[in-house]
C-alpha positions, 0 to 999 in steps of 0.5 A, a space after each residue: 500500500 501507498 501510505 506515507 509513501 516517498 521517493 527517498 532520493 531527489 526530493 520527489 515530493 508527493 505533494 506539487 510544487 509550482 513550475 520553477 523554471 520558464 519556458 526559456 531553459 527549455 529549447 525545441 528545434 524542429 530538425 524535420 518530418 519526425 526529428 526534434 532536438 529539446 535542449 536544456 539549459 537549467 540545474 532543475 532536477 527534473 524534466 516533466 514530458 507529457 504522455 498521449 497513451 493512443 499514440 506510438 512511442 517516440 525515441 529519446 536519445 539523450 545527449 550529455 556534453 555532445 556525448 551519447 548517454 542512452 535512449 528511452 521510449 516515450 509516448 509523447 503527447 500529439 493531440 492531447 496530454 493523458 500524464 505527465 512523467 519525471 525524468 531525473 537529470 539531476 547527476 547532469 546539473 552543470 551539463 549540457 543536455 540534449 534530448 534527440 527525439 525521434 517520433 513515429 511520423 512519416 513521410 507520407 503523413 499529413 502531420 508533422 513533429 512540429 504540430 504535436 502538442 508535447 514540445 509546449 508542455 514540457 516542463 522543468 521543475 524540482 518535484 513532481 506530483 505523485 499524489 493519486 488521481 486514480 479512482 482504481 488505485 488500490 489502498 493497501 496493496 503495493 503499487 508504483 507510483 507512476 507508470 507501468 509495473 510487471 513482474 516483482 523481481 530481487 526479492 530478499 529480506 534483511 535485517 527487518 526490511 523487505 526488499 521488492 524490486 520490480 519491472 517498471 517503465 518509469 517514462 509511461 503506463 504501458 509497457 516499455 524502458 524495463 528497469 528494476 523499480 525498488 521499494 521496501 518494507 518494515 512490515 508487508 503493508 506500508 511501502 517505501 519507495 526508492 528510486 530506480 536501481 538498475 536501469 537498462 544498460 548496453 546489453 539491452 532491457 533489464 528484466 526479471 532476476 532475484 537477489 541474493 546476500 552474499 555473506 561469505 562473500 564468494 563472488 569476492 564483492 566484499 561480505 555486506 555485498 547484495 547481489 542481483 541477476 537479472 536478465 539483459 534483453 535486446 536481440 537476445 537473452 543474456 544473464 547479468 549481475 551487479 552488486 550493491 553496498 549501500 542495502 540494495 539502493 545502487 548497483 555496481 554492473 560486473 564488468 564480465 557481463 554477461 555471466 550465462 549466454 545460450 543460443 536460445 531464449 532464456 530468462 528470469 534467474 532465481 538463485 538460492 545458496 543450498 546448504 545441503 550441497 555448499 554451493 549456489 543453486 540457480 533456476 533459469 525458464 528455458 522459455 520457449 522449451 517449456 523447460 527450468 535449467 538448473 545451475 550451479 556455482 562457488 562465486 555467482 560468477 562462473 555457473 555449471 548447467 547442470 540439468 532441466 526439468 519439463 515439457 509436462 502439465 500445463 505449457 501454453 505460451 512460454 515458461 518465466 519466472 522459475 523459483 525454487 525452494 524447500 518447504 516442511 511437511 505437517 509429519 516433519 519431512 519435507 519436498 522442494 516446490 519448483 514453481 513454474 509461471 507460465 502466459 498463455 495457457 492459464 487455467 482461465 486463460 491468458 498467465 497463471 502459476 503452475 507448481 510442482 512438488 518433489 525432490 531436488 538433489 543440487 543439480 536434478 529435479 524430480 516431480 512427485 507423479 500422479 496415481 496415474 504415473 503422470 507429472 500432475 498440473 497444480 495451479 497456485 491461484 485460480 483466479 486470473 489475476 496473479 502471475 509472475 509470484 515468486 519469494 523473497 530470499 532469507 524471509 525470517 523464521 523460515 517462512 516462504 513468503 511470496 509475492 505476485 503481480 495483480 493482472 493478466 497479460 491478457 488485458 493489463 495494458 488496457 485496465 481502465 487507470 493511467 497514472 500507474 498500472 498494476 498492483 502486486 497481490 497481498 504477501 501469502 505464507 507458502 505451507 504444503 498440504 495433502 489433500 483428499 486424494 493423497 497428493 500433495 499440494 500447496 497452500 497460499 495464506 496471507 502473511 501474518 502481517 496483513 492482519 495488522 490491516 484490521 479496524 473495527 470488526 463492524 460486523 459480527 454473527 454468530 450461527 445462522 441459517 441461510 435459505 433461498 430467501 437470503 440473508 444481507 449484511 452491510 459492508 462498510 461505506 468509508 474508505 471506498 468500501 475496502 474491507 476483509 470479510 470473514 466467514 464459515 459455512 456448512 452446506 454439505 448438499 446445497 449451493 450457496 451464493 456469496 454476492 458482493 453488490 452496489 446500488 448501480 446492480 453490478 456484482 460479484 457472485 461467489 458460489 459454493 458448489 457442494 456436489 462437485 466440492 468447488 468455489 466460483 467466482 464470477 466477475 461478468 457483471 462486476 463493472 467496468 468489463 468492456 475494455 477487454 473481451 477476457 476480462 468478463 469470466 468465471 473462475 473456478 476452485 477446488 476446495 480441497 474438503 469432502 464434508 461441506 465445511 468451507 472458510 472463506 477469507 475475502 479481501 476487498 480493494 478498490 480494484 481487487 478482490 482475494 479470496 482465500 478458502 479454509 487457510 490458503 489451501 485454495 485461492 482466486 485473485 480477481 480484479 474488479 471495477 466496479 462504479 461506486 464500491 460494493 455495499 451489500 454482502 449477501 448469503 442465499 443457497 440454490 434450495 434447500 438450507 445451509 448454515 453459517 457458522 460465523 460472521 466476521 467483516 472488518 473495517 482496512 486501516 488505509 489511506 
């Protein structure tokens, strides 16, 4: 969530300051059809560039001293202006800075360079407004401050902070610029921001990786060092790493970059030090195979290919975004959890997280089968709006606590904001389990921390019968109606309808299925739907219980709703934009009677 957010750098204040430099310190020259220099002649720390979403980026080449410094893509205005974007040039006060930008016209077009309207709004100023303008922009969940934000990547706790860096874009709320975002935590709810800590560099785009502390100091960074690898994307795929001293604000680039090349496409490193072997352990997505390698090393620098693991269960699209890691068993023994995000090819269509569960001996992994002898397909989350998760590295008291991005790739470019787009999903706590037919799964619960989340319990019931006439609770009305909600059924033999509603008839209708022992979600009349024609769905879940008996813990946002049923064992992340927040909590079974067991809806503490 956004509360007390800051930029720790620069003096990026949330709250605007009046323009501080005149038109004159900025100098457009049309050089033709589609090349226009800006030059800038003030110490400013910031350089404000209007955005136009419908319109094609344009490429900035920027220019210190007469020398090359690097390019971004940028939307920048034609007809009119969407947003506003910061680009620091602080480092670059005293300097000459030339911005060369190249824009989408052609010579065949009737328009030209000149005519658009950017060259007259851009500005120079010493902060910039980060303040919310976003009717959707959720109250607790950890969103960008501006642009566009994917994967979470380079996870790793230390020393009461939870780092989350992840990709971001930060000239637009599209796609584009990857560059490693930073923020960071003391407790899963209330985020930090920090400026951008790795940016795109000579070999291309910085995509997702993880971080690791490298106390013995093996790659001889020195012993504080944090080390990250991340993937380079241009013309291919190569694996990079840096170090920081500072807690991970600012990283060195290893001048031996990169440290893995193949002649495929692989990405997405996830490294872990394996305590059991002395050595590193690394998972790269062999995206286009279907497949997971796994490597070795001594010093994060010089990596062994080892082994793969693949081409089963569910492999739509492309496998990303690997992670891998040892979890207990209730009866004190344990099994490695591979996870394996993969887009398309979701259970609902478009992303999803698969997983699999087995053993892992340092350089093979080997999957526990099904009665049938087949590698069995489980997904993580059933809902369609949870992808990319992966954990952070040294969590305390040896919790496996995971974090994933709040969309789809099916439509998360064009969900209705544009300040910023995407949110991550709560932290869940990974545990494993073994459901009704004996295999074994994993489970995904809220983190503890989320609890400290509650305000007033607004609404309590004890046992109660529920029948086709139904019963209606309230749900609260401040704070855009965000709220946790709490409840136990029995219904052994009847359906039951669990209807989120507001005054304007949009709903979400969550239904216990009692014959085939499943939850559904059903967001077709939820909202706003028609920016896409994949965003209307139902999802499905098992609930992984033979008897009726169902939990169910459902967070509210004002975009979001998660669903956790009986403590994580299954879980749908959906979004949702409804017109004016939902108001009504209701409770009705198809025929016949079932029984709630309890009541509990709290009011969120969120700004």
């Amino acid at each position: 969530m956004n509360k007390n957010s800051k930029i720790a750098a620069l003096s990026l204040l949330l709250a605007a300051l009046p323009a501080s430099a005149s038109d004159n310190c900025v100098t457009v020259e049309h050089l033709g059809t589609n090349n226009t220099l800006v030059r800038v002649n003030s110490d400013s720390p910031l350089l404000i560039l209007p955005v136009q979403e419908s319109v094609d980026d344009a490429a900035v080449r920027l220019l210190v001293d007469g020398k090359y410094e690097r390019t971004f893509y940028i939307r920048l205005a034609k007809s009119k202006v969407d947003y506003t974007v910061p680009v620091d040039i602080s480092k670059y006060a005293g300097h000459d800075v030339v911005l060369n930008v190249l824009t989408s016209q052609n010579r065949s077009s009737v328009r030209e360079a000149k005519d658009d309207v950017c060259w007259s709004n851009i500005r120079l100023n010493d902060s910039f407004d980060s303040s919310n303008r976003e009717k959707y922009r959720p109250a607790y969940h950890h969103t960008p401050l501006w642009g566009w934000m994917n994967d979470p990547n380079g996870m790793y706790y230390d020393n009461g902070t939870w780092h989350l860096y992840y990709q971001w874009n930060p000239y637009g709320s599209k796609w584009q610029n990857m560059t490693w975002g930073h923020s960071t935590t003391k407790d899963l709810i209330n985020w930090e921001h920090h400026p951008a800590a790795i940016e795109p560099q000579a070999m291309g785009s910085i995509f997702s990786g993880s971080a690791v502390m490298d106390k013995n100091n093996t790659a001889g960074f020195g012993s504080d060092a944090v080390v990250a690898m991340y993937t380079t994307a241009d013309a291919s795929q190569t694996q990079s790493i840096a170090h920081s001293h500072d807690g991970g604000m600012t990283f060195e680039l290893y001048p031996g970059n990169p440290v893995i090349t193949l002649e495929t496409e692989a990405r997405d490193p996830k490294m872990f030090y394996n305590d059991k072997t002395g050595e590193w352990n690394m998972t790269l997505a062999h995206a286009l195979d279907h497949e997971m390698l796994f490597f070795s090393s001594k010093d994060l620098k010089n990596w062994t290919l080892n082994g793969s693991f693949g081409k089963v269960a569910a492999q739509g699209g492309v496998w990303e975004c690997p992670d891998l890691f040892e979890l207990a068993m209730p009866d004190g023994s344990s099994k490695w959890v591979l996870i394996c995000n993969l887009n398309p090819g979701g259970p609902f269509g478009g992303s999803g997280v698969q997983y699999f569960t087995g053993d892992f001996d340092g350089k093979t992994f080997t999957s526990d089968l099904d009665a049938n002898g087949n590698v069995p397909t489980k997904w993580l989350d059933f809902g369609k709006d949870n992808y990319a998760l992966v954990s952070w590295y040294n969590a305390p008291d040896n919790r496996r606590t995971a974090l994933g991005w709040m969309s789809n790739w099916q439509y998360a470019a064009d969900v209705p904001t544009m300040q910023f787009r995407s949110a991550n999903t709560l932290p869940r706590d990974l545990s494993l389990f073994t459901d009704t037919e004996g295999m074994v799964r994993v489970a995904s619960a809220p983190a503890p921390e989320v609890e400290a989340l509650r305000g007033s319990l607004v609404k309590k019931s004890g046992s109660a019968s529920i029948s086709k006439k139904g019963r209606t609770y309230a749900l609260p009305a401040d704070n855009d109606g965000i709220c946790e909600i709490c409840l136990s059924l029995d219904s052994p033999s009847t359906n039951v309808d669990i209807t989120l509603s507001n005054p304007q008839g949009e709903k979400v209708v969550l239904t216990y299925n009692a014959t085939d022992r499943t939850l559904s979600f059903d967001r077709t009349q939820s909202g706003r739907t028609d920016f896409s024609l994949d965003f209307p769905a139902v999802t499905v879940a098992p609930t992984f219980e033979s008897n009726g008996k169902v939990s169910l813990r459902m967070f509210i946002d004002r975009s979001s709703i998660e669903v956790f049923a009986n403590g994580g064992r299954s879980c749908m992340t959906n979004l949702v934009f409804p017109s004016q927040p939902y108001t009504s909590l209701r409770l009705a079974t198809a025929k016949g009677s079932a029984r709630l067991n309890s009541l509990e809806i709290y009011n969120i503490n969120a700004e």
